[in-house]
Backbone of each chain as ProteinMPNN parsed JSONL, in Angstrom:
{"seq_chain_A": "XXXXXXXXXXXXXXXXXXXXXXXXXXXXXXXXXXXXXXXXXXXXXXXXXXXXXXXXXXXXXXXXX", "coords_chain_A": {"N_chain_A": [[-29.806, -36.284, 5.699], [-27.331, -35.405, 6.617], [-26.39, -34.158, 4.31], [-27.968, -32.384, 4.017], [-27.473, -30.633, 6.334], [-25.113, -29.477, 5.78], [-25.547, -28.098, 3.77], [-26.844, -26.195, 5.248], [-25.133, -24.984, 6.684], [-22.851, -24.473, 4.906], [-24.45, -22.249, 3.413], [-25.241, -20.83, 5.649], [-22.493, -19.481, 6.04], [-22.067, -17.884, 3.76], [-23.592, -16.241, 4.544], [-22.709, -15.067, 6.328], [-19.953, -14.117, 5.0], [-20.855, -12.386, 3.09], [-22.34, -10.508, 4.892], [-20.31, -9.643, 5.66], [-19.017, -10.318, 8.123], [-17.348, -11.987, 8.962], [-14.242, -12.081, 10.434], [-11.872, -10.2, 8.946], [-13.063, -10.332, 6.701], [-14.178, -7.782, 5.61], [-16.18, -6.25, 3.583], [-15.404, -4.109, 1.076], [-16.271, -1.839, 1.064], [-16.454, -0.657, 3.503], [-13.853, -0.843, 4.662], [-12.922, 0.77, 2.833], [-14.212, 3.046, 3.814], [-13.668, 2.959, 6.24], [-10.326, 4.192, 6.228], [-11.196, 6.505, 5.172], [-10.78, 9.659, 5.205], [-8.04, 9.584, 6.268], [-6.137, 11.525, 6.407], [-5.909, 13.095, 8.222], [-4.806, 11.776, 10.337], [-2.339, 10.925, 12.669], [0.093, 11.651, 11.546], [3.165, 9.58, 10.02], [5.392, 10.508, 10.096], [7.77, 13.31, 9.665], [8.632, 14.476, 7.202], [8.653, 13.19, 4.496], [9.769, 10.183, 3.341], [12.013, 8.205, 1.307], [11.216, 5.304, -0.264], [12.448, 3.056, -1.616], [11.988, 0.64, -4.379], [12.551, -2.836, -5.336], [13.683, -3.471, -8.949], [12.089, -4.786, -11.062], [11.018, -4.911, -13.681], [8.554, -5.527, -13.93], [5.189, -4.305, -13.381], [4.847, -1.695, -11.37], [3.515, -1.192, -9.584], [2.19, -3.48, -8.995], [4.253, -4.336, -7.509], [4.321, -3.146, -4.949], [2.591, -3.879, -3.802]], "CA_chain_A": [[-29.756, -35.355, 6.836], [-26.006, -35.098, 6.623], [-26.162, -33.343, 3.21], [-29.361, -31.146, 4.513], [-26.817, -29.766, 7.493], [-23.79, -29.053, 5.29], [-25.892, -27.139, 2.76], [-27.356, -25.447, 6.246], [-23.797, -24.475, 6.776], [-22.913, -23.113, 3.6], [-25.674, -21.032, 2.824], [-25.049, -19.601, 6.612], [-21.202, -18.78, 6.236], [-21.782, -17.481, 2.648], [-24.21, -15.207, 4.519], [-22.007, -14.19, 7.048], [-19.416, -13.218, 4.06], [-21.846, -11.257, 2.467], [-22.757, -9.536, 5.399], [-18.821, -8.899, 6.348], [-19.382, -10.685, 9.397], [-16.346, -13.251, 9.943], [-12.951, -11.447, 10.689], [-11.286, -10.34, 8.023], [-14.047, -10.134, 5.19], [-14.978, -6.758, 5.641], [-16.335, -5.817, 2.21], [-14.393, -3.204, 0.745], [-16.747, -0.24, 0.786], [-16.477, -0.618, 4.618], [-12.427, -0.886, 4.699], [-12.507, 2.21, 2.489], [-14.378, 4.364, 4.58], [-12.477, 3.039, 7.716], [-9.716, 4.918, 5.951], [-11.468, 8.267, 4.496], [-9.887, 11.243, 6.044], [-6.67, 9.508, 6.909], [-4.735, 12.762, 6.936], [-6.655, 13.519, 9.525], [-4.438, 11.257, 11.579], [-1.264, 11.483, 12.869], [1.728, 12.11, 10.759], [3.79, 8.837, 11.14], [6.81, 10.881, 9.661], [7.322, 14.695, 9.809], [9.034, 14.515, 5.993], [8.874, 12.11, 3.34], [10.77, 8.808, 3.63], [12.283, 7.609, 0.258], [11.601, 3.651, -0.381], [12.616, 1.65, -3.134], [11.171, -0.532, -4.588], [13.423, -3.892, -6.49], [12.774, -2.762, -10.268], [12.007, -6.325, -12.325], [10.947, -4.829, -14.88], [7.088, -5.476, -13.849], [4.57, -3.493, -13.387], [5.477, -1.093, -10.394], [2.208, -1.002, -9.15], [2.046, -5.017, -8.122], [5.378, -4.642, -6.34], [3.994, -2.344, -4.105], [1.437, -4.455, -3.399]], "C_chain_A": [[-28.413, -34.637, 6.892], [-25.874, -33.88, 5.911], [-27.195, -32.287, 3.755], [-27.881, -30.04, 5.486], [-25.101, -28.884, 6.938], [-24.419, -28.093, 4.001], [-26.546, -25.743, 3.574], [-26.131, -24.903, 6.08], [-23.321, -23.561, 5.973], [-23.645, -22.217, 3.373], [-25.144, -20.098, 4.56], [-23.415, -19.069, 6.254], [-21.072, -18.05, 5.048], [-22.534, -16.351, 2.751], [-23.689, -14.87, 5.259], [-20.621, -13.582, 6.274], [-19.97, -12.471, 3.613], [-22.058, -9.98, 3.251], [-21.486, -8.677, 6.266], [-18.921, -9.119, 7.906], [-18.191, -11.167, 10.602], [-15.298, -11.994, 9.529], [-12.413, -11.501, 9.679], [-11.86, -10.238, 6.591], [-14.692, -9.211, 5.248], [-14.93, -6.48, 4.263], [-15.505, -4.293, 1.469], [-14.898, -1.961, 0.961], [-16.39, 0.125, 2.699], [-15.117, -0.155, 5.351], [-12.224, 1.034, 3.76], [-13.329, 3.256, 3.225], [-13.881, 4.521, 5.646], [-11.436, 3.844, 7.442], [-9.623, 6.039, 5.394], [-10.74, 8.727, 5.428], [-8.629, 10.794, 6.939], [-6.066, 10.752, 7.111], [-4.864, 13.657, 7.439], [-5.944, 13.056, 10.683], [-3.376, 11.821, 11.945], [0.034, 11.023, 11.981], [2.465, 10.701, 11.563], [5.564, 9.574, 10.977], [6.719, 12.149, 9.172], [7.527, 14.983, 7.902], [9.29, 13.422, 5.215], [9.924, 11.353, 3.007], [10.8, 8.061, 1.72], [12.386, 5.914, 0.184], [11.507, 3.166, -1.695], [12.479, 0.584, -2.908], [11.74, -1.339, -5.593], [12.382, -3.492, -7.84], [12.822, -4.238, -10.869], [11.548, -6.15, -13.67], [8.946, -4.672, -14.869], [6.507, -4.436, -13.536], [4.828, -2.692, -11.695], [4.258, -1.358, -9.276], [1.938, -2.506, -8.373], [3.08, -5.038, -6.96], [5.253, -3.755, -5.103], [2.873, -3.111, -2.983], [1.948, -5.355, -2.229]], "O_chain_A": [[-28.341, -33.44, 7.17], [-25.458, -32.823, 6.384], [-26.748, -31.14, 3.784], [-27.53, -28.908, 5.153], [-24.344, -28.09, 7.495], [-23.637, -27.41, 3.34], [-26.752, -24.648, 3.051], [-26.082, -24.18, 5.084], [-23.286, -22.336, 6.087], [-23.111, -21.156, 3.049], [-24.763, -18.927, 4.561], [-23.388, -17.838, 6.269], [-20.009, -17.431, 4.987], [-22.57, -15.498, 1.864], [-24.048, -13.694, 5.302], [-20.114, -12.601, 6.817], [-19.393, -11.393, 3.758], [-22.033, -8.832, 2.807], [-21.499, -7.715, 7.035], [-18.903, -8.217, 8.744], [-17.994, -11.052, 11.812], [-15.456, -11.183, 8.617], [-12.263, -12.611, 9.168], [-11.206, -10.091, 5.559], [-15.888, -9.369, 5.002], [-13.846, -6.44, 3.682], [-15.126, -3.59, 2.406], [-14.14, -0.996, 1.057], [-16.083, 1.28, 2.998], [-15.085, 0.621, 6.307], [-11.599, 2.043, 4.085], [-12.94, 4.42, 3.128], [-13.595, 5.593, 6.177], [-11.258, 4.557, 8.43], [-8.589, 6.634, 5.092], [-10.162, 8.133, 6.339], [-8.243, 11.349, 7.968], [-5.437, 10.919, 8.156], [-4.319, 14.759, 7.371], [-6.136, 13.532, 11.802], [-3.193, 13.019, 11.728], [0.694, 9.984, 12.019], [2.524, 10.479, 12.772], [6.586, 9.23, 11.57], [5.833, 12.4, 8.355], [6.656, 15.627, 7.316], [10.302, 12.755, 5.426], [10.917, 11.801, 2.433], [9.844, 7.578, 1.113], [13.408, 5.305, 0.501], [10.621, 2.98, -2.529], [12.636, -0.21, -1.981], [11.635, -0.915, -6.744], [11.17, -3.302, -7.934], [13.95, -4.678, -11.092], [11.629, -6.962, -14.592], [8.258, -3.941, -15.581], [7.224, -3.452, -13.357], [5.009, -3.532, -10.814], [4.476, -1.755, -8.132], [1.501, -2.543, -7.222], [2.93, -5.535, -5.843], [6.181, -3.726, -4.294], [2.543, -2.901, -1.815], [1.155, -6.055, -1.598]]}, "seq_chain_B": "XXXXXXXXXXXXXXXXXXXXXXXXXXXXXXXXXXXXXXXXXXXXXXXXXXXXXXXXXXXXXXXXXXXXXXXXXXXXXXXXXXXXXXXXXXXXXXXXXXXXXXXXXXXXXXXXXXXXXXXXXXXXXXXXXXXXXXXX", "coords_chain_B": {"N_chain_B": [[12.229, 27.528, -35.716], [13.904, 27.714, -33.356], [12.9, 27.196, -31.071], [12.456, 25.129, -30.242], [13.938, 22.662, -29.969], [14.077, 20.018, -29.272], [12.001, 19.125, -30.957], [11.811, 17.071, -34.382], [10.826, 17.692, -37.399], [10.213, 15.889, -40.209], [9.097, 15.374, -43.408], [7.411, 12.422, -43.726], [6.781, 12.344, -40.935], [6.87, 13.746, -37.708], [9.245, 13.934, -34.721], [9.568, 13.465, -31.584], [11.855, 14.77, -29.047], [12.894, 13.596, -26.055], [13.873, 15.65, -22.657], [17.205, 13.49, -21.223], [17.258, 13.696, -18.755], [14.286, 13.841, -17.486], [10.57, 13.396, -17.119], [9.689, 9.746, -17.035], [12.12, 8.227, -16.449], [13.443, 9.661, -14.406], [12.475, 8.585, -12.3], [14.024, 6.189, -11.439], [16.76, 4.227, -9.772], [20.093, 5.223, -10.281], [21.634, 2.695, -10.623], [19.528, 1.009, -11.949], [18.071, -1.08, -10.363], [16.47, -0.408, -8.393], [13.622, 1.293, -7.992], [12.983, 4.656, -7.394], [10.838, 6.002, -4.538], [8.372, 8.663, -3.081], [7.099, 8.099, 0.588], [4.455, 9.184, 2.671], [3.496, 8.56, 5.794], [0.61, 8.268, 7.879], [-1.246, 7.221, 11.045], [-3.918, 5.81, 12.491], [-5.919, 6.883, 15.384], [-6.461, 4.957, 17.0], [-3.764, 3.518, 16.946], [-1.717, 4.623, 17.356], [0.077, 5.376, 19.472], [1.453, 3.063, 19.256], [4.166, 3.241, 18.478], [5.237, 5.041, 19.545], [7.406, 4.009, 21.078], [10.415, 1.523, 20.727], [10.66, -2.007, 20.64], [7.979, -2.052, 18.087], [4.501, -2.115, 18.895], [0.966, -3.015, 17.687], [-1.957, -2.33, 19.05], [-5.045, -3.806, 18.354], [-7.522, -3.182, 15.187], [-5.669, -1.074, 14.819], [-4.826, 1.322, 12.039], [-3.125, 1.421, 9.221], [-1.34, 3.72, 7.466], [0.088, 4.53, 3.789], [1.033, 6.914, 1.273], [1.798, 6.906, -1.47], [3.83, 8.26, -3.454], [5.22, 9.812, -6.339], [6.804, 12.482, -6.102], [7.374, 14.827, -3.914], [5.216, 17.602, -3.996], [3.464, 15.855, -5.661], [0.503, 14.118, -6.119], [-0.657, 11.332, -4.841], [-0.627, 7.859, -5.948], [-1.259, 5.878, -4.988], [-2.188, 4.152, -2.012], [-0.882, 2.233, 0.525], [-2.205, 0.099, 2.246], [-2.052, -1.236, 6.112], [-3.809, -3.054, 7.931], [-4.692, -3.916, 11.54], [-5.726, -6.497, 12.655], [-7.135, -9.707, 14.549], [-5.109, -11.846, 16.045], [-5.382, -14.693, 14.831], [-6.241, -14.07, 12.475], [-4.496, -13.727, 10.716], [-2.062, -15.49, 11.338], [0.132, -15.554, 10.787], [1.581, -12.761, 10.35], [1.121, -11.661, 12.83], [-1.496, -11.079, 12.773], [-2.007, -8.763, 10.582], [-3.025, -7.693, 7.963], [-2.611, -6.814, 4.329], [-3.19, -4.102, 2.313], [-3.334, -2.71, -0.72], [-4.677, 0.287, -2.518], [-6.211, 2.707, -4.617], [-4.799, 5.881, -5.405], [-7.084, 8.186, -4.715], [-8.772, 6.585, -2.811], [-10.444, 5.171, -3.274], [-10.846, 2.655, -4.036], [-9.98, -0.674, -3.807], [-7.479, -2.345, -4.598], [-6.1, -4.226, -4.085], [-5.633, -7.124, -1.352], [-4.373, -8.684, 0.658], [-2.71, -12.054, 2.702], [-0.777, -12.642, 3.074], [1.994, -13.073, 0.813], [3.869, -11.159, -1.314], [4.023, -8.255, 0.407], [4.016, -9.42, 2.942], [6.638, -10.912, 2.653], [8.381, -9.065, 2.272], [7.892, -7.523, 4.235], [8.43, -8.981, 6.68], [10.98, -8.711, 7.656], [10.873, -6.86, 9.474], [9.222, -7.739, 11.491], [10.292, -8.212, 14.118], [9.347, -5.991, 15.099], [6.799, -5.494, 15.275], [5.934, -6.178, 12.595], [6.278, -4.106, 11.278], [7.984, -0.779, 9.719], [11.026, 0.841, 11.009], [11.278, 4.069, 11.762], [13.083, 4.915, 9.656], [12.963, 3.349, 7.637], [10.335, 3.229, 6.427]], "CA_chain_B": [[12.232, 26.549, -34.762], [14.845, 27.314, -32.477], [13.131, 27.399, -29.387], [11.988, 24.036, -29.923], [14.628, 22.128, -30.593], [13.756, 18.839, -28.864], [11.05, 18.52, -32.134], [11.851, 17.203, -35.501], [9.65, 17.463, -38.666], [10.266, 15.469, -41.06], [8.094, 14.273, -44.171], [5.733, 12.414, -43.205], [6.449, 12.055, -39.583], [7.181, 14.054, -36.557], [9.575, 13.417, -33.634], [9.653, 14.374, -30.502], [12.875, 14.056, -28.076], [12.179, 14.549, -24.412], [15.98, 15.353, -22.553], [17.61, 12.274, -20.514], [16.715, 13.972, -16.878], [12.985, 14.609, -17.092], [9.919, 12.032, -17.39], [9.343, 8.832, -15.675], [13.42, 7.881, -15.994], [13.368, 10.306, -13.22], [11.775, 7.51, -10.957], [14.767, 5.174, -11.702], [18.212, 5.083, -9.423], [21.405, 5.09, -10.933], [21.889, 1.274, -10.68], [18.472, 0.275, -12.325], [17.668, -2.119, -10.32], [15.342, 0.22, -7.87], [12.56, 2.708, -8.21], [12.481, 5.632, -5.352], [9.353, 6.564, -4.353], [8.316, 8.607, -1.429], [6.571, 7.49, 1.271], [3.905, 9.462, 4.03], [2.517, 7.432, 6.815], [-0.48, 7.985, 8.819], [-1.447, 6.104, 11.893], [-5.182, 6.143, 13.562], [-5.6, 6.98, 17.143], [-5.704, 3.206, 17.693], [-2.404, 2.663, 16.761], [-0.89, 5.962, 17.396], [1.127, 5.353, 20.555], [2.324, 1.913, 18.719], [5.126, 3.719, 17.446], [6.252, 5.629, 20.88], [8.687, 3.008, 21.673], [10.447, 0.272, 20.131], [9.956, -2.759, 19.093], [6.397, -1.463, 18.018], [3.638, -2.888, 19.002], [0.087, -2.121, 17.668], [-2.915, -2.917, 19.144], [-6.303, -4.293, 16.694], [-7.85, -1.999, 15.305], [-4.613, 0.169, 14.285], [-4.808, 1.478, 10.713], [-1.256, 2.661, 8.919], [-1.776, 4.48, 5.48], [1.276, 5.117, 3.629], [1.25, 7.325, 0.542], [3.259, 6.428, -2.663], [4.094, 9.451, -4.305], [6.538, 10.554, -7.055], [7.545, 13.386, -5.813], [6.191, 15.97, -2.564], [3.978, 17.742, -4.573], [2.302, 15.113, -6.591], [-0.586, 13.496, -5.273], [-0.635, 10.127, -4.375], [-1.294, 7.279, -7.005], [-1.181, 4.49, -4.07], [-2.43, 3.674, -1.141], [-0.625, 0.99, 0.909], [-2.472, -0.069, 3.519], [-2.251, -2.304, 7.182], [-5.114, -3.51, 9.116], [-4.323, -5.027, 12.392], [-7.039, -7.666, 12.849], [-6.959, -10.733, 15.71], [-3.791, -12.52, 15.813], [-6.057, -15.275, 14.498], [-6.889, -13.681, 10.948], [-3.422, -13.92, 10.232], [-0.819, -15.88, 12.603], [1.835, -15.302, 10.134], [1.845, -11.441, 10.016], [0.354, -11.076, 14.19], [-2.833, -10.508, 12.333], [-1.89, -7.417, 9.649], [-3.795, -7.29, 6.359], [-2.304, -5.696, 3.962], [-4.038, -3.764, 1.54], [-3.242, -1.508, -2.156], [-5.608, 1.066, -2.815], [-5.964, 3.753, -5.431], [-4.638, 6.902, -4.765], [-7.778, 8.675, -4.525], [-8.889, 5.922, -1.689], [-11.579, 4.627, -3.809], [-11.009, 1.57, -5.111], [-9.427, -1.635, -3.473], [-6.6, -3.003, -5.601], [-5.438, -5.657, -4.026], [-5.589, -7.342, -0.214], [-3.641, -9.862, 1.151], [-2.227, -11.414, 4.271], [1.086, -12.751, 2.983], [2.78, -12.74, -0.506], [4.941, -9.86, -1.556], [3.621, -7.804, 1.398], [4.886, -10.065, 4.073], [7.47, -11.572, 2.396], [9.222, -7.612, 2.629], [7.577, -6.88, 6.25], [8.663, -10.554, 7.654], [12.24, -8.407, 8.178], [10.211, -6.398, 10.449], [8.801, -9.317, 12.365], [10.488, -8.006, 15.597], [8.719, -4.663, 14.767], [5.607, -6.227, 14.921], [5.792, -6.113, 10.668], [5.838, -2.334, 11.224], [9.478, -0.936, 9.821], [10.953, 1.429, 11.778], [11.252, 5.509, 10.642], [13.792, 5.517, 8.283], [13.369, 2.301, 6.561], [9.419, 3.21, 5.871]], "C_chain_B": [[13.124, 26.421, -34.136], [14.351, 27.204, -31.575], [12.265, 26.606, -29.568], [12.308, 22.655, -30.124], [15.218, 20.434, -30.113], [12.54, 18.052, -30.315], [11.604, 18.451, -33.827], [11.064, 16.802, -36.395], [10.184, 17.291, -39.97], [9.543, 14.745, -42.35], [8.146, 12.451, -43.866], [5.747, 12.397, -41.644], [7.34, 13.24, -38.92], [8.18, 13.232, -35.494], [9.832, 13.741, -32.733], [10.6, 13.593, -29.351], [12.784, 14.911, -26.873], [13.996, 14.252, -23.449], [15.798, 14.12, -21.534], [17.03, 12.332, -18.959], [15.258, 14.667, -16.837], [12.063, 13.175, -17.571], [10.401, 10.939, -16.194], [11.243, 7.909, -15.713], [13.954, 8.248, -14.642], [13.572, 9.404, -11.696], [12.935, 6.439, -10.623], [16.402, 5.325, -11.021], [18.889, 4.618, -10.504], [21.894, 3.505, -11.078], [20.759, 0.281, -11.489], [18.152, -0.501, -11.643], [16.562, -1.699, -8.805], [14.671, 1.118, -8.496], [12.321, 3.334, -7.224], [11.087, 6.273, -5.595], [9.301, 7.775, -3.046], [7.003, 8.652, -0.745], [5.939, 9.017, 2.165], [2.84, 8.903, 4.69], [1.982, 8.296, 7.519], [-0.703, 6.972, 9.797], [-3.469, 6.71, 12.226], [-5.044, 6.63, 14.094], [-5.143, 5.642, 17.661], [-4.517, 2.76, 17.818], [-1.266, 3.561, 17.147], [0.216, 5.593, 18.185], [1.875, 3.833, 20.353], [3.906, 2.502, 18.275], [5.681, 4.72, 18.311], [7.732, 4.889, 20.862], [8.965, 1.497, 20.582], [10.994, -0.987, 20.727], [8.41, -2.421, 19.503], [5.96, -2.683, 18.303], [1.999, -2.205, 19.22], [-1.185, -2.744, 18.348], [-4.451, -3.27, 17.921], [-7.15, -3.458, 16.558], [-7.114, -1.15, 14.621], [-4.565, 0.021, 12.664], [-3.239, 2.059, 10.221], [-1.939, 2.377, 7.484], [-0.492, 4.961, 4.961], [0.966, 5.462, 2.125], [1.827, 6.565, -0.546], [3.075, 7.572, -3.387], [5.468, 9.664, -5.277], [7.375, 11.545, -7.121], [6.492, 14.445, -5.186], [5.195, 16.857, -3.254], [3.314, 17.107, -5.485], [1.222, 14.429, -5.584], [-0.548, 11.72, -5.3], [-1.115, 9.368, -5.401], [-1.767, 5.913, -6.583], [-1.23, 4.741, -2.663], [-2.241, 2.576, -0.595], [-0.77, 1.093, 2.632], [-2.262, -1.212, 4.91], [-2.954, -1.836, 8.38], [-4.716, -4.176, 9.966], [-5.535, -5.441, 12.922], [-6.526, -8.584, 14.158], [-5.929, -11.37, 15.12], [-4.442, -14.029, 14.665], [-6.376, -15.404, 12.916], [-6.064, -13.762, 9.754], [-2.452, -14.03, 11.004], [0.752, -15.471, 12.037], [2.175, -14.022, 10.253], [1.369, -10.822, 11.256], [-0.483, -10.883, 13.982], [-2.972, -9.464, 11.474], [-2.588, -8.291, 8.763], [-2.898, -6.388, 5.701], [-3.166, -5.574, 2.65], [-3.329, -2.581, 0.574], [-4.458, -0.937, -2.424], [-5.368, 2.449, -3.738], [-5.522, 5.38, -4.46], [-5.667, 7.675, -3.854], [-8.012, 7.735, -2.989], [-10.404, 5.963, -2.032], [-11.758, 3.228, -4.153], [-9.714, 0.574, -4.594], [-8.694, -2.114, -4.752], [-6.399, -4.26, -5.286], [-5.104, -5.628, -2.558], [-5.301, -8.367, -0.25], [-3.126, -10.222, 2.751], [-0.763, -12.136, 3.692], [1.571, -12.408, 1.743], [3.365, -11.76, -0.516], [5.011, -8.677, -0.233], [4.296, -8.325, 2.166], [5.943, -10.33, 3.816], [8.729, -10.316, 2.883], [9.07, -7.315, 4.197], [8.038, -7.859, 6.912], [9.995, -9.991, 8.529], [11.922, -7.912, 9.306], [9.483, -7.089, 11.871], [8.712, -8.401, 14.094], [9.964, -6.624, 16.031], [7.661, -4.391, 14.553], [5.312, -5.451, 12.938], [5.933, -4.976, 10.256], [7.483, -1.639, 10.88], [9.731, 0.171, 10.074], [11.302, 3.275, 10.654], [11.855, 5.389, 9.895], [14.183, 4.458, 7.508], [11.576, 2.475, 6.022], [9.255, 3.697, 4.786]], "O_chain_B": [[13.56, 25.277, -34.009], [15.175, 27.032, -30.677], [11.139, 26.949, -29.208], [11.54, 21.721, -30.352], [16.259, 19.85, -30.418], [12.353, 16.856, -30.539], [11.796, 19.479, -34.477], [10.557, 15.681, -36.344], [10.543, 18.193, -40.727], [9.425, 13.521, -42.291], [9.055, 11.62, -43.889], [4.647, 12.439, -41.092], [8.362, 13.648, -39.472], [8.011, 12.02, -35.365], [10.634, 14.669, -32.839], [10.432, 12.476, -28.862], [12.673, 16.116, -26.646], [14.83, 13.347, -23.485], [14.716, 13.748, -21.081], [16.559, 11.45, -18.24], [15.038, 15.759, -16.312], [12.527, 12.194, -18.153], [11.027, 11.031, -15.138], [11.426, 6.99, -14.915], [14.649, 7.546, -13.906], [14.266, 9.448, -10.68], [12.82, 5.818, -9.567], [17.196, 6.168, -11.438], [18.509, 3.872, -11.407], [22.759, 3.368, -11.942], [20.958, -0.921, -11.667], [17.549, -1.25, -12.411], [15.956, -2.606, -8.233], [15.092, 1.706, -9.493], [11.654, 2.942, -6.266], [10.525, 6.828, -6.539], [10.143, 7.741, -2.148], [5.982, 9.105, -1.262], [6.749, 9.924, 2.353], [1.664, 8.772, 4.351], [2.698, 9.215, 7.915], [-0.388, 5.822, 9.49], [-3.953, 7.837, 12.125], [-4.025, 7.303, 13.942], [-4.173, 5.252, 18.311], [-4.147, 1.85, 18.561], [-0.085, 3.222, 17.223], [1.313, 5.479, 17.639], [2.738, 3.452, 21.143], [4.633, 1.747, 17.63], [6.651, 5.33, 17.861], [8.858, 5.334, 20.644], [8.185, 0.765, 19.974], [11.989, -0.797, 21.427], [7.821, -2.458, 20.583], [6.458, -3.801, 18.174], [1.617, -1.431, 20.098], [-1.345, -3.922, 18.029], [-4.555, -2.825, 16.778], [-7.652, -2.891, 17.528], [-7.677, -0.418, 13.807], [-4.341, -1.036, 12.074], [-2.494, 2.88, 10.758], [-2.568, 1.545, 6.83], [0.087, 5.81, 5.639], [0.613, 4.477, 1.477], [2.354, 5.483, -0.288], [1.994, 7.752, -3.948], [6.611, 9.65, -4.819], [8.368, 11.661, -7.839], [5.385, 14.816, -5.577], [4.066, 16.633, -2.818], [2.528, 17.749, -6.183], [1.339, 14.344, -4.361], [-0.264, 11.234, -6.395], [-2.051, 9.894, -6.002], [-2.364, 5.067, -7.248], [-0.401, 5.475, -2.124], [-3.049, 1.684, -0.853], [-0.185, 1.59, 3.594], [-2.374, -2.351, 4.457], [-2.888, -0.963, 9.246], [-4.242, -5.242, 9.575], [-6.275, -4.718, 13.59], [-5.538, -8.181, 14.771], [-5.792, -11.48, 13.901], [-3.748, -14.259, 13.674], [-6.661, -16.419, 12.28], [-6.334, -13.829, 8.555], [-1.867, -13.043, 11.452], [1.861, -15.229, 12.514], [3.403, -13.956, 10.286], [1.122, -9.618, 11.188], [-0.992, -10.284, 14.929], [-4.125, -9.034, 11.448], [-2.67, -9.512, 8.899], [-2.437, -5.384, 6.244], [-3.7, -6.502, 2.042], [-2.813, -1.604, 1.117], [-5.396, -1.719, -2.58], [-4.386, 3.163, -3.534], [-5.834, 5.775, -3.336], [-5.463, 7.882, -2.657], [-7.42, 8.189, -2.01], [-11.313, 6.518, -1.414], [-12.835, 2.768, -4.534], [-8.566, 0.908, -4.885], [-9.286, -2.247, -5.822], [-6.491, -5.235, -6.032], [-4.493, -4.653, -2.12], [-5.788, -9.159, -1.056], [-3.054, -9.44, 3.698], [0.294, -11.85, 4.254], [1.567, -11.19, 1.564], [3.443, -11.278, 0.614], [6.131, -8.256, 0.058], [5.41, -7.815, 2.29], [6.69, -10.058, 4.756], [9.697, -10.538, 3.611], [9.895, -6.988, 5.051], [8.088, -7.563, 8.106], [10.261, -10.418, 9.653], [12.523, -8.337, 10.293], [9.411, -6.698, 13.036], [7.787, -8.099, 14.848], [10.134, -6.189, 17.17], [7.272, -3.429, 13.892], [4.665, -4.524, 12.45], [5.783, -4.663, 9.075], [8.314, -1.923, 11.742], [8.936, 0.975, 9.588], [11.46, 3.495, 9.453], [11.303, 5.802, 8.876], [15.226, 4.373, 6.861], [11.386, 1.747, 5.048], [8.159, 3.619, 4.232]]}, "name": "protein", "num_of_chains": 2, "seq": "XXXXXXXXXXXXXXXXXXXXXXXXXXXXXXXXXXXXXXXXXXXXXXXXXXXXXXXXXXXXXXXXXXXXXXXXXXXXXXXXXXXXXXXXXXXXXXXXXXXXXXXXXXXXXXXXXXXXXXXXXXXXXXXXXXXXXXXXXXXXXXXXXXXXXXXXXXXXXXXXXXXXXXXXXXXXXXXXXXXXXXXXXXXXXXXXXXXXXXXXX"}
């Protein structure tokens, strides 16, 4: 019965990931359309803010991340 | 071939010298040990009036989009994004997400709620993670 209710469990929370349900697991196609037509919003800065980024040598692209 | 005098042809091979101040050295300060980029942020509506007064504070919901560009007319090759979610989703960061996305704003790179992301925004902390104009 135990094992019956913990496989109940799983199967539901693996369908509420799926369906981008629980906070925080919004599937990506969802997250990227929340942000189409950003520059539509508002300007958080009238002219372009220079940030550097520590150079290690790695790929630039992770350190951004 | 004078007026191309960055190219030499030599049996069997070619070489081509590109000068010291052009190309992606460009990207590199004078100390090596940064890369300048520049930055333009976006806010929602949700989050808009986060950023009236300081220390910010955004409500959930608030999207910030910040560019990465190589220079004002290039187009963007990065998208670095923060989601403010329930304090809950992430206690360490008030609830931000952060998120890398292709320029275009197609294609999820990479989402997180702490590592390299926080570890830089944590300075921000009192700024709810958010850093203020002229350190974005």
């Amino acid at each position: 019965m135990k094992k019956l209710s913990l496989a109940t469990l799983a199967i539901a929370v693996a369908a509420a990931f799926a369906a981008g349900a629980l906070p925080g697991n919004d599937n990506h196609a969802q997250v990227l359309d929340q942000i189409s037509g950003y520059r539509l919003w508002t300007k958080v800065n009238a002219d372009p803010v220079k940030v550097e980024i520590p150079n290690t040598g790695t790929d630039i692209a992770s350190l951004m991340a | 071939m004078d007026g191309l005098p960055n190219i030499i042809t030599t049996q069997p091979s070619t070489r081509i010298y590109f000068p010291r101040d052009s190309g992606p050295s460009r990207r590199r300060k004078d100390d090596g040990k940064h890369v300048t980029t520049l930055g333009f942020g976006y806010v929602n509506e949700v989050g808009r009036h986060g950023f009236e007064r300081e220390p910010f504070s955004f409500p959930v919901g608030t999207v910030i989009v910040r560019e990465r560009r190589w220079s004002p007319s290039s187009d963007p090759d990065r998208l670095v994004v923060m989601i403010k979610r329930e304090k809950s989703f992430n206690r360490k960061a008030n609830g931000w997400e952060f998120l890398t996305i292709n320029g275009a704003g197609t294609e999820i790179l990479k989402r997180e709620k702490d590592g390299k992301c926080l570890k830089c925004h944590a300075s921000a902390a009192q700024n709810d993670f958010v850093f203020p104009m002229e350190q974005r």
